[in-house]
C-alpha positions, 0 to 999 in steps of 0.5 A: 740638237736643240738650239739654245734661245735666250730666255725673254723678259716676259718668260723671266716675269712668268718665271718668278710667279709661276713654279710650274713654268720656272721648273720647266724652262730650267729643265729645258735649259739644262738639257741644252746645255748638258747637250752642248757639253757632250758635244764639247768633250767630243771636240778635238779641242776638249783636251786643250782650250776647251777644257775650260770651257767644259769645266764652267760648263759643267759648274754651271750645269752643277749649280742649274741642278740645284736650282731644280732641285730646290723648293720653289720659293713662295712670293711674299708679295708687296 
């Protein structure tokens, strides 16, 4: 299981600069959360409370995929 850790403001910066680096720490993120859902539909709460939890889960997981999928947006610059 790998454990989720907040992206920092520096990685944010490389992020928006870099395509290579800003394609790798999204994938990475939608690894960790693809994870956290599988281990949230196994959970005895799945069926109830969780499942909301599941669904914006799952929303979120939809739109990070876009995001990946998309072409890197060049910067204009200044």
């Amino acid at each position: 299981m790998t454990k989720f850790v907040p992206v920092s403001e520096d990685e944010l910066v490389r992020a928006r600069t870099d395509p290579r680096f800003r394609q790798r720490l999204l994938s990475q993120n939608m690894e960790i959360l693809l994870e956290g859902l599988k281990r949230a539909r196994k959970s005895p709460d799945a069926a109830g409370a969780g499942a909301d939890l599941i669904r914006e889960g799952a929303q979120l997981a939809v739109r990070l995929a876009e995001i990946i999928q998309a072409p890197p947006k060049l910067d204009p610059g200044p």
